[in-house]
C-alpha positions as CSV (number, residue, x, y, z in Angstrom):
1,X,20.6,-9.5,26.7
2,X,22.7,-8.2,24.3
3,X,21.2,-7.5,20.5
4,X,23.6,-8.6,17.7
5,X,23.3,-6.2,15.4
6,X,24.9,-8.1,12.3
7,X,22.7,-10.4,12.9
8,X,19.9,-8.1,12.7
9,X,20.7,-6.0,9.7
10,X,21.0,-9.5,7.7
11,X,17.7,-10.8,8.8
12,X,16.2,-7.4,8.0
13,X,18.1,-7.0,4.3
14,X,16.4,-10.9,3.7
15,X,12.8,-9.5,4.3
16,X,10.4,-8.6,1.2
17,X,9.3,-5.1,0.5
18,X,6.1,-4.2,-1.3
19,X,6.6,-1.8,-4.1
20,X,3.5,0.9,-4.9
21,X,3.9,1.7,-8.4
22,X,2.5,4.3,-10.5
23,X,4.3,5.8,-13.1
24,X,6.5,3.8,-15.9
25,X,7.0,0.9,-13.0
26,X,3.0,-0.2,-14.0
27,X,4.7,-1.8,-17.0
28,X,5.4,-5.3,-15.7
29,X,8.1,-5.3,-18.3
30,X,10.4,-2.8,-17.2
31,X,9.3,-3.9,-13.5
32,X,10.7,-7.3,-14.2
33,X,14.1,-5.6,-16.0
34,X,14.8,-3.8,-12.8
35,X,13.6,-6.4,-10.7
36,X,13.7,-9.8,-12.2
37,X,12.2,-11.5,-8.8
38,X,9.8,-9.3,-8.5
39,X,5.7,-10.8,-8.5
40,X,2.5,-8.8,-8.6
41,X,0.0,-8.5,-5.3
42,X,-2.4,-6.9,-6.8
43,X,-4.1,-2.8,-7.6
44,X,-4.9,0.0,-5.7
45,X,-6.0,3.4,-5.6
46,X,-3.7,5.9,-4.0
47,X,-6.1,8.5,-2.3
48,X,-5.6,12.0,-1.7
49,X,-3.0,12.2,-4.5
50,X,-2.7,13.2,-7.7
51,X,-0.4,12.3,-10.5
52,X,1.8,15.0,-12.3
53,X,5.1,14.7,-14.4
54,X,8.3,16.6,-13.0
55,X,11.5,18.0,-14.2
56,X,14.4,15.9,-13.7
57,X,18.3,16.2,-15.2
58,X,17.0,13.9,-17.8
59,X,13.5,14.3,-18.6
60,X,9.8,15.2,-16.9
61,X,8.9,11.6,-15.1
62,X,6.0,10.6,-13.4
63,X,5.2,11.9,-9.6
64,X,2.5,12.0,-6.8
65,X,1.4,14.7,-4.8
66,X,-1.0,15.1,-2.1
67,X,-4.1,16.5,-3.4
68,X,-7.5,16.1,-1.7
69,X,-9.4,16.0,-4.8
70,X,-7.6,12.8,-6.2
71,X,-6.4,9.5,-6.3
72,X,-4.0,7.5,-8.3
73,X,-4.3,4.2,-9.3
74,X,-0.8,1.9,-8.7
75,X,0.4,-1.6,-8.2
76,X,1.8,-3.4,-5.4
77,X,4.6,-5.5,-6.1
78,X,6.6,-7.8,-4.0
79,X,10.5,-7.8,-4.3
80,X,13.4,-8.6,-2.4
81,X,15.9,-6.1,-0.5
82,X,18.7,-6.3,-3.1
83,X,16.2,-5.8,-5.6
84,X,15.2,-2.8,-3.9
85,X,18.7,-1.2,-3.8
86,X,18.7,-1.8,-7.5
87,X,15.3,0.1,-7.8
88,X,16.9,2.8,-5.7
89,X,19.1,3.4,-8.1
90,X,17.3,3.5,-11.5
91,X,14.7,5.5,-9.8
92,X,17.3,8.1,-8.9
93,X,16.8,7.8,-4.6
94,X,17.8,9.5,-2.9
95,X,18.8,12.7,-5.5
96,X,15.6,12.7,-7.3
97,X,12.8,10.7,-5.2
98,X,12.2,10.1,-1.4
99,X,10.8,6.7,-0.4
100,X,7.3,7.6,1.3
101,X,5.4,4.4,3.4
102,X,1.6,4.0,2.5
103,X,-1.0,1.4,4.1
104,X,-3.8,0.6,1.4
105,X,-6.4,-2.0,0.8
106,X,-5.4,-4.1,-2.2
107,X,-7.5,-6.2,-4.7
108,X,-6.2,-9.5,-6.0
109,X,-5.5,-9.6,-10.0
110,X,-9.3,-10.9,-10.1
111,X,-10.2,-7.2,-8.6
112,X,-11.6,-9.0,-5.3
113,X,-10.7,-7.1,-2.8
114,X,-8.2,-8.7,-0.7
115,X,-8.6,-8.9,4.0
116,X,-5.5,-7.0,4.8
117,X,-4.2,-4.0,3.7
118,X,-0.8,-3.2,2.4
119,X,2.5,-1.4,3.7
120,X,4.2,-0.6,1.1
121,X,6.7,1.8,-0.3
122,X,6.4,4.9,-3.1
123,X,9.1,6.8,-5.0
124,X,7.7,10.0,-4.7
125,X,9.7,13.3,-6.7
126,X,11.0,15.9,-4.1
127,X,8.0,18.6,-4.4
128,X,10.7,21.2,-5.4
129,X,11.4,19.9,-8.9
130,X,9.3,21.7,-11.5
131,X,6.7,20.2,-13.5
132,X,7.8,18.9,-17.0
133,X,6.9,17.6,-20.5
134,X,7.3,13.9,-20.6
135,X,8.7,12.7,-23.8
136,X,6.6,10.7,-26.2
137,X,8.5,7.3,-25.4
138,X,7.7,7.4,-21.9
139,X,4.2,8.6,-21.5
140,X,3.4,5.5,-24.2
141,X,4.9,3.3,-21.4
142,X,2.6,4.7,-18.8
143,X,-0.2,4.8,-21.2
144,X,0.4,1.5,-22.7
145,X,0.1,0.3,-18.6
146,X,-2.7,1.7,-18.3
147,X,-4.2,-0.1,-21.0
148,X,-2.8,-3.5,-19.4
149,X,-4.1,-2.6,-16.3
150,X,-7.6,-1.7,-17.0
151,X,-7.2,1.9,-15.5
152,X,-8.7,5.0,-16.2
153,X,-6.7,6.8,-19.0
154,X,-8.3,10.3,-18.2
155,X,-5.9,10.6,-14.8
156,X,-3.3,10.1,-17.3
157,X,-4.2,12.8,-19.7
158,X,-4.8,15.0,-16.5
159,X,-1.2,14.6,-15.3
160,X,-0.5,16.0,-18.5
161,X,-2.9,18.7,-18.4
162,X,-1.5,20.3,-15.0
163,X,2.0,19.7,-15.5
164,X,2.2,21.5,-19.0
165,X,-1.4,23.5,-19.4
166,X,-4.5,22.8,-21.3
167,X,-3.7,23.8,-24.4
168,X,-0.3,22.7,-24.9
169,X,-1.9,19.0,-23.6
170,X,-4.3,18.7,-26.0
171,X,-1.8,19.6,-28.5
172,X,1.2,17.5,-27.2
173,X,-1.6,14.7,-26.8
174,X,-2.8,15.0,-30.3
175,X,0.8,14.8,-31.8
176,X,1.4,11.6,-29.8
177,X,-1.8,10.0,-30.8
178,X,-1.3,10.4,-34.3
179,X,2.2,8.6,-34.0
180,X,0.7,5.7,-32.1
């Protein structure tokens, strides 16, 4: 029997991915401005990572990396294949990020914990990208999402803390709190 692969590809490209977000892509805003289709499946914890911020040509932006001694917390979103492609490209793939598959246990938007787990994909920052000072305007996103979400701030402020050093955290952090 012979496969068509046309055929294939299409019904493939029509087929829903699940999104894991951690960074700026918490903010169900500028989720739905990259993806206006996409809807929400619920939270997560990523284990065995931790969340840093990474130089990139335009900024430091928000990255995981395996760590033992961590986890993340993200979001699952469900979106189609072209809004996928569009993600691809404002999230800089393939220059800046790789696409990296993870299987996790979800809870619903009510925090029950929902029967199956997850595949879904990351935009993670190639590892050989230094870490960076994120600007103001884009840590408030992230911060602001954590807020929204109910996560725990401190994983945030730690990200700082090990991409730009203890003391240049507290003072970055204390600058940015006082122009909240």
């Amino acid at each position: 029997m012979m496969i068509d692969r046309m055929k294939l590809i299409q019904v493939c490209r029509n087929e829903d991915v699940y999104i894991l977000a951690y960074g700026s892509n918490l903010n169900l805003g500028r989720m739905e401005s990259r993806c206006p289709q996409c809807s929400v499946e619920g939270t997560t914890e990523i284990p065995g990572y931790r969340l840093l911020f990474k130089q990139s040509k335009t900024g430091a932006y928000a990255t995981i990396e395996q760590d033992a001694n961590y986890s993340v917390p993200g979001v699952i979103y469900r979106i189609s294949y072209d809004s996928e492609q569009m993600l691809d490209r404002c999230e800089g793939y393939p220059r800046y990020y790789y696409k990296r598959e993870f299987f996790l246990p979800v809870r619903d938007l009510n925090g029950m914990k929902r029967r199956k787990r997850f595949s879904c994909l990351a935009y993670i920052m190639h590892e050989n990208r230094d870490l960076g000072e994120p600007s103001a305007d884009y840590y408030g996103i992230i911060d602001r999402a954590y807020e929204d979400w109910g996560f725990d701030a401190s994983i945030l402020r730690k990200a700082l803390s090990d991409s730009i050093g203890t003391k240049a955290a507290a003072r970055w952090l204390w600058s940015y709190e006082k122009g909240k």
